[in-house]
N, C-alpha and C positions, 0 to 999 in steps of 0.2 A: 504494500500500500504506500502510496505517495504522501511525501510531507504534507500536504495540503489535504489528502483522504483521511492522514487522522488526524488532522485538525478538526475538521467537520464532523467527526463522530466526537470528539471532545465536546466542542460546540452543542451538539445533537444531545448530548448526556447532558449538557449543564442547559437547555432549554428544561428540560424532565424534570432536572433537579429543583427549577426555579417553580415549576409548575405545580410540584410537590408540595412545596415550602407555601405558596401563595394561593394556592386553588384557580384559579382566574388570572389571565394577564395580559396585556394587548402586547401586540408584535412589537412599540416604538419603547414600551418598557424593557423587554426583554431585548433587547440591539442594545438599551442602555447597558442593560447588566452587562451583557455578552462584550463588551468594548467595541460593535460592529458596526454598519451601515443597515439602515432598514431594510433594504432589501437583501441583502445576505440574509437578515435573522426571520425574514418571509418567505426565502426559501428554504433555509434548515424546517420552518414550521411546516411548509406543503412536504417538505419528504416525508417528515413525521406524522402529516394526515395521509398520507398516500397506506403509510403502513398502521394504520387507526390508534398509534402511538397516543396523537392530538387529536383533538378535536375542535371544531368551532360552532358552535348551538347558533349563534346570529351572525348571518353572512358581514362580514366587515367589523364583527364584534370580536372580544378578548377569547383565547383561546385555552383551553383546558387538558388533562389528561383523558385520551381516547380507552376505547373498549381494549385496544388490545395487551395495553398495560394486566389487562386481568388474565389475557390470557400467558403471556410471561410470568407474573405472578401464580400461576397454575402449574407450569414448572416447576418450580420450588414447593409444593405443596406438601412431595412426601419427605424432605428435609424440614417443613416446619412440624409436620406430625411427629416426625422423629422426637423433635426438641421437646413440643408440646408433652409426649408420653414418655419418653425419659428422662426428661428436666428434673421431677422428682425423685425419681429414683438415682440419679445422679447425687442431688443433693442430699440426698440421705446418708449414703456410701462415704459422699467424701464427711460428713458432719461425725458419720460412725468411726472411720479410721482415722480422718484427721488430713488426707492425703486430697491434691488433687482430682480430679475425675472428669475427663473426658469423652464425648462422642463424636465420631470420626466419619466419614462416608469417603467412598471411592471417585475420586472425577478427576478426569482427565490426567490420569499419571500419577496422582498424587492422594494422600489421606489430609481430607480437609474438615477440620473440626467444625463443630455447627452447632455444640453447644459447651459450655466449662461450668464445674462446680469448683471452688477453691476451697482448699482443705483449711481448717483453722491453724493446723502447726503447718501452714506453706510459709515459706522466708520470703520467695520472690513471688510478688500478682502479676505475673506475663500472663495476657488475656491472651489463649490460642484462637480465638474463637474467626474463624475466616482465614485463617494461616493453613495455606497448604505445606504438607510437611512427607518427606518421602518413606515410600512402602518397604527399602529394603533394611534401615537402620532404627524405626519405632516400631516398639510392640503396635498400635491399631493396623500401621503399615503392614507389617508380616502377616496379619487376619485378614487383611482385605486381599490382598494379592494374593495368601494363599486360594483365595477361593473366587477369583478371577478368571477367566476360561484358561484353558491349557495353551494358547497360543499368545493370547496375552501375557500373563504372565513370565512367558519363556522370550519376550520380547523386554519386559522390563530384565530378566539375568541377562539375555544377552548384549545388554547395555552398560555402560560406565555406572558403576556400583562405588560410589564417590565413598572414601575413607572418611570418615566425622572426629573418629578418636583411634585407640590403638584398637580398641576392642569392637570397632566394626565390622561388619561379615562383609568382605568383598570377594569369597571364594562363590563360585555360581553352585556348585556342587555341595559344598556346607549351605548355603542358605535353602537351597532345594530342599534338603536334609529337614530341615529345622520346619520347612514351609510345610510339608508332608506330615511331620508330627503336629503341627498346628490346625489341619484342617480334621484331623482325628480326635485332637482330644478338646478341640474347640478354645484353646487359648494359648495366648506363647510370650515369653519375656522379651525384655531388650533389658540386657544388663550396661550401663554406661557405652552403648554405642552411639547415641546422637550425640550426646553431650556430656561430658566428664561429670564422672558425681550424680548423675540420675538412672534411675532404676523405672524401668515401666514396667506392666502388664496389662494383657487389652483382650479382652472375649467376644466372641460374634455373637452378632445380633441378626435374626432371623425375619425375616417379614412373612404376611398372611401364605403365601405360598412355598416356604422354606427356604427360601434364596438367601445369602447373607445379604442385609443391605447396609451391614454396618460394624462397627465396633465400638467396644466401653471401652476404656482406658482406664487403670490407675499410675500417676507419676509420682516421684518422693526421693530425696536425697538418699542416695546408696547408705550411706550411714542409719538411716531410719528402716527405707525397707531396702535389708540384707539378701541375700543369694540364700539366706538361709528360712526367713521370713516369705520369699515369694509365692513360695505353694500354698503357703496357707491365706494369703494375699492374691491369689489368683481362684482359689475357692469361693472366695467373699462378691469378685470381680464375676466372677461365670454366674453365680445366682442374682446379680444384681442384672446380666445381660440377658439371661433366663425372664426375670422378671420384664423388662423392656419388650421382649420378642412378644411375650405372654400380652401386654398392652399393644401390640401392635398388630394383634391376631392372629399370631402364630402358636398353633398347636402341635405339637411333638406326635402325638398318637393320631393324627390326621395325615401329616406330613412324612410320616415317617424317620425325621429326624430328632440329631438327642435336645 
């Protein structure tokens, strides 16, 4: 795309945003906001009626967000379910151990959080929430990708498997290893591979038809939860992602899955 092609979808995003913010607005306000000439910012607005992005209710009158904003928002519908049914269960987890607690979904290459619960003994509040974060070196990562179709997957091993610490898997062979016991027994660690000093584990989450559509996380300073702590910490983790799947219409003895 051309320096000027993403200008105009910049442009295009910050009519939206102003239209959000304001409900109503005429073409000569928004050129103001926009730093433009009226007619640039009339025709950012016709491209975005062309796609029912905008709208305009009175010919020559202020223009507003169109139908189709709903239907992009309908896109996102089963990540706000997600949040909406596991938000608590989330918060419970992290309020019971103390630890962080994540939910993670699969897109586009990457484990993208989409909701946080923060443990009361956390040190650092780094909100993950909208942070894509890679599948081969975080526990949600490993659950998602294990259960990824078989050609996917074997496209992200056969890719640059980036070192983060000492203790990152960048053998395609060991991680395969590890992915395979993780799509069996339904959960798997990251002991200090993203980042020095943190310990994860992450359980699948199941949607109405048994597909993973997702992962729980637990985070926590390696010094809190130990190599020796994890199992019992990934027990607490699997019932809490149990419970999620359970709110999200998944049944085990329907589906056939555990």
């Amino acid at each position: 795309m051309s320096a000027g092609g993403v200008q105009s979808v910049e442009r295009a995003a910050q009519v939206l945003e102003i239209l959000a913010r304001e409900g109503r607005c005429g073409v000569s306000r928004i050129a103001q906001e926009l730093g433009v000439h009226q007619s640039t910012a009339s025709r950012l607005v016709a491209a975005l009626v062309r796609h029912d992005l905008v709208e305009r209710p009175v010919e020559g009158g202020p223009v507003q967000l169109g139908i189709g904003i709903l239907r992009l928002a309908a896109a996102t519908r089963p990540r706000l379910d997600l949040a909406a049914q596991g938000g608590p269960v989330c918060d419970a987890l992290a309020e019971r151990l103390g630890e962080t607690v994540n939910l993670a979904v699969y897109r586009s290459g990457a484990a993208v959080n989409v909701y946080q619960a923060q443990g009361t003994r956390t040190v650092a509040l780094h909100n993950w929430v909208g942070d894509a974060t890679v599948l081969h070196a975080t526990s949600s990562g490993k659950i998602l990708l294990a259960h990824l179709p078989e050609a996917q997957c074997e496209d992200v091993l056969a890719g640059e498997l980036e070192r983060f610490t000492a203790h990152t898997l960048t053998d395609p062979a060991a991680l395969r290893t590890q992915l395979l016991e993780a799509a069996q027994r339904g959960w798997t660690l990251a002991e200090e591979e993203f980042e020095e000093g943190l310990n994860a584990v992450a359980a699948e989450i199941r949607g109405v038809d048994g597909d993973v559509v997702a992962a729980l996380s637990m985070a926590g300073p390696a010094y809190r939860l130990t190599s020796a702590r994890l199992p019992d910490v990934a027990a607490e983790v699997r019932r809490a992602a149990a419970e999620v799947s359970r709110r999200l219409g998944h049944r085990p003895e329907v589906t056939g899955t555990r």
